[in-house]
N, C-alpha and C positions, 0 to 999 in steps of 0.2 A: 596463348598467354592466359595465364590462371584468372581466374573470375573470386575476389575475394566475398564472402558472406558472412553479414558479419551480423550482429545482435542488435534488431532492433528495437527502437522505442515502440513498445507492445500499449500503453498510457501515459497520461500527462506525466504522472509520479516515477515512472519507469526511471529506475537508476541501473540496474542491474538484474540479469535472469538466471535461473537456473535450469540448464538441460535435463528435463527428464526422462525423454527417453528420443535416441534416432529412431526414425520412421525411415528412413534411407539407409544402404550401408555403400562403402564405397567401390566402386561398377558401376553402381546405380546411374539411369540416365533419368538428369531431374529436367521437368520443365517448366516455366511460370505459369506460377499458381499452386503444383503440386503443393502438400501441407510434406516439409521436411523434419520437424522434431516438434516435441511438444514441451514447453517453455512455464516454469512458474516467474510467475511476476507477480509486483507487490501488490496485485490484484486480486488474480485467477490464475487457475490453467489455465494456457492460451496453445491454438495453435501454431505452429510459423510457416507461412507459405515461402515460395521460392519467388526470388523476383529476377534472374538471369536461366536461361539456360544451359547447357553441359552434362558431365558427367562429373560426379561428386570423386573425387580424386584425394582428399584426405580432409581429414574430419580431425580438427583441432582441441575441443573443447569437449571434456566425456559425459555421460551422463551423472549424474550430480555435480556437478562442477558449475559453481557461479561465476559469472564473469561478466563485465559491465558495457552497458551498452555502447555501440560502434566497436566494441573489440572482437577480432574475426574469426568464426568460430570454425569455419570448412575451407575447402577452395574447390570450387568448378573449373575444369579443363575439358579437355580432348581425349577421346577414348584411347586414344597413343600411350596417355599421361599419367594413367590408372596405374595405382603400383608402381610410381617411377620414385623415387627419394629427391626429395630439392636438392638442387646444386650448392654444396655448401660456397661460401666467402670465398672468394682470391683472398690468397697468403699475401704477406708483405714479404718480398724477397729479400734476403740477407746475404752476407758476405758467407753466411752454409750453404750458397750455392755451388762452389766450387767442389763441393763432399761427393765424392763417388755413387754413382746411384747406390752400389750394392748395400755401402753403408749407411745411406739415407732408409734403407728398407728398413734395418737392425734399427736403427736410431729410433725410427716412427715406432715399431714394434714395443719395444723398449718404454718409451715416452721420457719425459725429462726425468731425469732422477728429483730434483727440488717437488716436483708435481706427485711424481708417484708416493714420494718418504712422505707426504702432505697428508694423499691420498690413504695412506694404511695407517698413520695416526688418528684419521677422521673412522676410518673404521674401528678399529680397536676404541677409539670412545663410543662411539654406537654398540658395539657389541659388547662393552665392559656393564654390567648391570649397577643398576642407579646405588650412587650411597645413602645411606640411611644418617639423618641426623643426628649428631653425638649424644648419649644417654642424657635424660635433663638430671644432674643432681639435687639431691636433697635441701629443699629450705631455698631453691636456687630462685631470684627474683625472675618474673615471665615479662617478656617483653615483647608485645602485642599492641600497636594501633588502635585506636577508639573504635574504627569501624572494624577491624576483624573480632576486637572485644564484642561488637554487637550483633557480629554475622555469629560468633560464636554460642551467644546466648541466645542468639533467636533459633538455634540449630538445636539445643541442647547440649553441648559441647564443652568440657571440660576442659581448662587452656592448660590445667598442670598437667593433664595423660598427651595433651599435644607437642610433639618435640618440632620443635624451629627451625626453618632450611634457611633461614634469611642470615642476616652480618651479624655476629654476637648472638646468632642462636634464636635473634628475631622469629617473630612464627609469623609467617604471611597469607594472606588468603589460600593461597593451593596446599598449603598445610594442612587444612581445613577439610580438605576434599576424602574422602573415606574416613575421616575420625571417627570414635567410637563414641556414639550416642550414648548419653545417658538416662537413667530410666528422670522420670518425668520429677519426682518428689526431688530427688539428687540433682535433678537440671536447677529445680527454682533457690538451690543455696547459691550464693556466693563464696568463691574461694577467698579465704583471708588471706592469700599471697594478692589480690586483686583487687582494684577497686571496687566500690559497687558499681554495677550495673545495671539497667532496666532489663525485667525477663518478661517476655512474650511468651505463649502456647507457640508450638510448633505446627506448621502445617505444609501441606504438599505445595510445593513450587512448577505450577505449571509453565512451560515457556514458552512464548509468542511466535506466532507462527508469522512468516514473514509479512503477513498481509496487515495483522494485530501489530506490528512493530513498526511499521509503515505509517498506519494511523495515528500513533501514538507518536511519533515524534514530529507528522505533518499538526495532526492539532495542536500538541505545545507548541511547534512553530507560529501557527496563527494566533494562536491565544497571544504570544509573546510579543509577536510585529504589527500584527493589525489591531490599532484599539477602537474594539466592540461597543458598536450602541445598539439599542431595542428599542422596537417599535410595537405595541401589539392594539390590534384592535378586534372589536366582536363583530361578526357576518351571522347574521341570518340566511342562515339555506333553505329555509322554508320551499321555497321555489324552485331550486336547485333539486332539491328529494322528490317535487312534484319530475320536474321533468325527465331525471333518471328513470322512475317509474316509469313514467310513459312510455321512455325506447325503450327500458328492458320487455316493453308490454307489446310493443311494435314486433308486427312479423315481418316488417323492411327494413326494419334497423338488425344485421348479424351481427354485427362486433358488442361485446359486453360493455356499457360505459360504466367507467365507474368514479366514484367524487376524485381521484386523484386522475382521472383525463380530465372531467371540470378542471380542476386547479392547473393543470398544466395549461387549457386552450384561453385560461383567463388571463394566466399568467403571463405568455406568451401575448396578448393583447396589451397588457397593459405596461409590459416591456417596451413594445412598439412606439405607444405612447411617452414613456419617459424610458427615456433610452441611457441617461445615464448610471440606472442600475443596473443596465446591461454590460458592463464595463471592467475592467481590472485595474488594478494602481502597477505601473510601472519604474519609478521612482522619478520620474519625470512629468509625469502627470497621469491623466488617466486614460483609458484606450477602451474606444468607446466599437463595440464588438458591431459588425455588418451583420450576421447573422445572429438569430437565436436560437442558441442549442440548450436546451432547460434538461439536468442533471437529475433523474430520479431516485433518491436512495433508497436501496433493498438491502435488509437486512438479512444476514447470513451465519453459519454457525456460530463461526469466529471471527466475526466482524463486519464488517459493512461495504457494498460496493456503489457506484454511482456509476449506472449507463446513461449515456447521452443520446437523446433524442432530438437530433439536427435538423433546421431549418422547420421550427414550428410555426414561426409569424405565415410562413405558405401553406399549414395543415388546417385539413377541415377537423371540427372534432372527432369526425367519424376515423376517420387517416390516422390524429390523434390511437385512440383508443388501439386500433387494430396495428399500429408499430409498435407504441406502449409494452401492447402484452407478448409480443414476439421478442420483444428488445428485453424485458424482465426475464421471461421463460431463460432465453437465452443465457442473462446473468445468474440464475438457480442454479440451474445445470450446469453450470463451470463451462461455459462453450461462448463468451463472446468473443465478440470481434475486435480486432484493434481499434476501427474507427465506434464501435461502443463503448469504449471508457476514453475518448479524446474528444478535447475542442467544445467543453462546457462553459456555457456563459454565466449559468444562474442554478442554481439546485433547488429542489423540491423535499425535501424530507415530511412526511407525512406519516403518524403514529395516531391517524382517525381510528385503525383498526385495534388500538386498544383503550384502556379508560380512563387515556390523559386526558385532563383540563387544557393542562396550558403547559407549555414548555419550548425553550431556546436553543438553537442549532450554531455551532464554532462554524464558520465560514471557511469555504469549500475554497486553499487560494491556488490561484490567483486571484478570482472574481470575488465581487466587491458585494458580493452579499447573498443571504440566503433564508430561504419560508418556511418557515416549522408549523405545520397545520396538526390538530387537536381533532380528539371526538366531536362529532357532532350531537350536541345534547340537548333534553326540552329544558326549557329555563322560561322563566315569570319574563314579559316583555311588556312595553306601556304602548298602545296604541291608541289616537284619537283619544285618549283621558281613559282608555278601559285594559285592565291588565288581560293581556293573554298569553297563552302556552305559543311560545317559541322554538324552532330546532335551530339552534345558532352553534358557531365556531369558533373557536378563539382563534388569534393566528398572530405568530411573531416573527416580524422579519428582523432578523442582526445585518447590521450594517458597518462594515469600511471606516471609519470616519474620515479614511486619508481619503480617502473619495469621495463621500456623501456627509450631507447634514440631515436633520433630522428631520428638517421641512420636506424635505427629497423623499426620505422615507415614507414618513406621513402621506404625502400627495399619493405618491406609488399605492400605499394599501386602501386610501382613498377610492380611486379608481380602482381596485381587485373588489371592492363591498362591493361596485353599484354594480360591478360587471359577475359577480357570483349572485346578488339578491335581484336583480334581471337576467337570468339565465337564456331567454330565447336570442340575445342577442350574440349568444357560444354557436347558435346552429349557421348563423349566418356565415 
C-alpha cells in the first residue's frame, strides 16, 4: 500500500512550500530521516526529511511548484511498485455494455465525438495568436479607472498610445504591461483628453521575495488585530558589561557570552516569574505556555527571521550562549531546522549592535508580547545626590492588550531591571 508524503508544516507561519529541488529521484530507497528535497518556505531554505520508509514510487509535485501544506507531494511503496502507473477509477457501467468488444476498442480510440470537436476548438484558440485591440480613434474619450490612471502615471505611461482590451475599449491594468514609456519631460504633462492626475518619478519595482511578503502581511495582521501598548523603562548595565568582561577574560568560560544571551537568560527568569507574558490570546482567553521558548530575531538580507530557542527557564547561561550561537549560525546560513523556527513564546529583538536609542517591536502572533532592546549608552545618572556616568539601556516591551494590562507589563520589566542591574544572579 502506498505511503502518502506530503508537505509539511516546516514554521509557525508555514502555509505553503515551494519544491526546489528532489534530492531523490524515483527507485530511490528512502529511509527515515534521509533529507528528500529541499523546500522554500516563508522562512528559509529548509530541508525536508523523510518520515516513512520505501521506495519513492512517483513524485507528484515538480521542482518549482508551490503547493500547500498537508497536500501530497510523492508516494512510498514497494520496490514491485516502481514505475507502475495507478489504477485509474472503476467506470460506472452503462447500458454500452452490451457493445461488442471490437467496437468498444474503435469507440475508446475514437473518444466521444462532443469531447473531441471540444477538444480541437480549445486548440485552435490556443494556437490562434492573441487579437490586438481595435485602433483608438482620434479625439476618442480614454476610458481608464483612477487606479490604472495612477499606475499609469507612476509608469510614465501615456493612456492616449494605450489601446484598451477591456468592454468599450476600456484599458485595464494588463494593458499596461509593455507600454511604451515616455521620456521623462512628456511623462510629467497631462493629456487634456484626461483628467488631472498626480505624477510621481519613476522607479524600479523590486518584488517581495516570499519571506518579505510573509512579513508584511503577518505584521499588518498584528498591527490590525492585536491593540498595541508600550512599556519602556531604563536598565543600567553597568554590571552586566562588568561581568561579560569577566567570562570573556575567563579561560573556563568557552562559549562567547554576549548582552543578548544576558537578555535571553533574564528574560527567561522573569517569564518564570510572571507567567502571564508568557502566553498567547486564543479568543477565548489566554493560554498560558508550560515552556519557555524565547524567539531571537536575526536580521537577514531581505528580511528577518526568528529561531527559537526551547526550554530556557532549564538553561544555564552558559547552555544559553552555546545553543544561541549554533541556533543563529544555523539561521545565517539558510540551514535551520524545522523545530528552529516553531513553538515561540516570547521574542527578543535586539538592535544594541547599532546606534538606536530607543525603539518598538509589532508583536510576533500569536504571543502576547515582545522586547525591543537598544544600544547600550553612557548617559549622566544621579546617585547618592552625585551625578555620574552610566552604561544604561533603554528597553520597550509591546504588549497584547487582549491579554495584558499595563501594570503586568510594568511588573515584568520591573523584574528584567533588578535581574540585568544584579547580573551575578544570571550565573546561578
Amino acid at each position: 500500500m502506498a505511503t502518502e508524503v506530503i508537505m509539511p508544516r516546516m514554521s509557525d507561519t508555514m502555509e505553503e512550500g515551494k519544491i526546489l529541488k528532489w534530492l531523490k529521484k524515483v527507485g530511490d530507497r528512502i529511509e527515515v530521516g534521509d533529507i528528500i528535497a529541499e523546500v522554500e518556505t516563508d522562512k528559509a531554505d529548509m530541508e525536508m526529511e523523510a518520515l516513512d520508509d520505501g521506495f519513492l514510487t512517483e513524485i507528484r509535485a515538480q521542482e518549482g511548484e508551490a503547493v500547500p501544506v498537508g497536500a501530497v507531494i510523492a508516494l512510498l511503496g514497494e520496490e514491485a511498485e516502481v514505475g507502475v502507473a495507478p489504477t485509474p477509477p472503476a467506470r460506472t457501467v452503462s447500458s454500452s455494455a452490451s457493445t461488442p468488444p471490437a467496437e468498444k476498442r474503435a469507440n475508446a480510440k475514437a473518444g466521444p465525438p462532443v469531447a473531441k470537436s471540444a477538444a480541437k476548438k480549445v486548440r485552435k484558440i490556443r494556437e490562434a495568436p492573441p487579437k490586438k485591440p481595435p485602433a483608438r480613434k482620434k479625439n476618442e474619450r480614454i476610458l481608464a479607472s483612477p487606479i490604472v490612471r495612477k499606475i499609469a502615471a507612476e509608469r510614465g505611461i501615456e493612456l492616449a498610445r494605450v489601446r484598451g482590451s477591456g468592454p468599450g475599449g476600456r484599458i485595464i491594468k494588463q494593458d499596461l504591461e509593455g507600454a511604451e514609456v515616455m521620456p521623462v519631460a512628456a511623462a510629467l504633462k497631462t493629456s487634456p483628453a484626461s483628467p488631472p492626475v498626480a505624477t510621481t518619478p519613476t522607479g524600479k519595482v523590486e518584488p517581495f521575495s516570499r519571506m518579505r511578503a510573509t512579513i508584511a502581511k503577518r505584521m499588518a495582521d498584528s498591527m490590525r488585530e492585536a491593540p498595541h501598548f508600550y512599556v519602556t523603562t531604563e536598565i543600567d548595565m553597568s554590571e552586566a558589561v562588568r561581568l561579560r568582561t569577566s567570562l570573556k577574560l575567563s579561560d573556563r568560560v568557552s562559549a562567547d557570552v554576549t548582552y543578548t544571551h544576558l537578555l535571553v537568560k533574564a528574560v527567561a527568569v522573569a517569564l518564570g516569574r510572571h507567567p502571564r507574558l508568557n502566553a498567547s490570546f486564543t479568543g477565548d482567553g489566554r493560554e498560558l505556555k508550560d515552556e519557555v521558548n524565547i524567539g531571537i530575531a536575526v536580521a537577514l538580507d531581505d528580511g528577518l527571521i526568528v529561531p527559537v530557542l526551547h526550554d530556557c527557564q532549564a538553561l544555564s547561561l552558559l547552555d544559553i550562549a552555546a545553543q544561541a550561537n549554533a541556533l543563529v549560525e544555523r539561521a545565517r546560513t539558510g540551514k535551520p531546522t524545522t523545530q528552529d523556527l516553531s513553538g515561540g513564546t516570547f521574542t527578543i529583538s535586539n538592535l544594541g549592535m547599532y546606534p538606536v536609542e530607543h525603539f518598538t517591536a509589532v508583536i510576533n502572533p500569536p504571543q502576547a508580547a515582545i522586547l525591543a532592546t537598544s544600544a547600550i549608552k553612557e548617559r549622566p545618572a544621579v546617585r547618592d545626590g552625585q551625578v555620574v556616568i552610566s552604561r544604561t539601556m533603554m528597553v520597550t516591551l509591546s504588549c497584547d492588550h487582549r491579554v495584558l494590562d499595563g501594570a503586568t507589563g510594568a511588573q515584568f520589566l520591573q523584574e528584567l531591571k533588578n535581574l540585568l542591574e544584579n547580573p551575578v544572579g544570571l550565573m546561578v
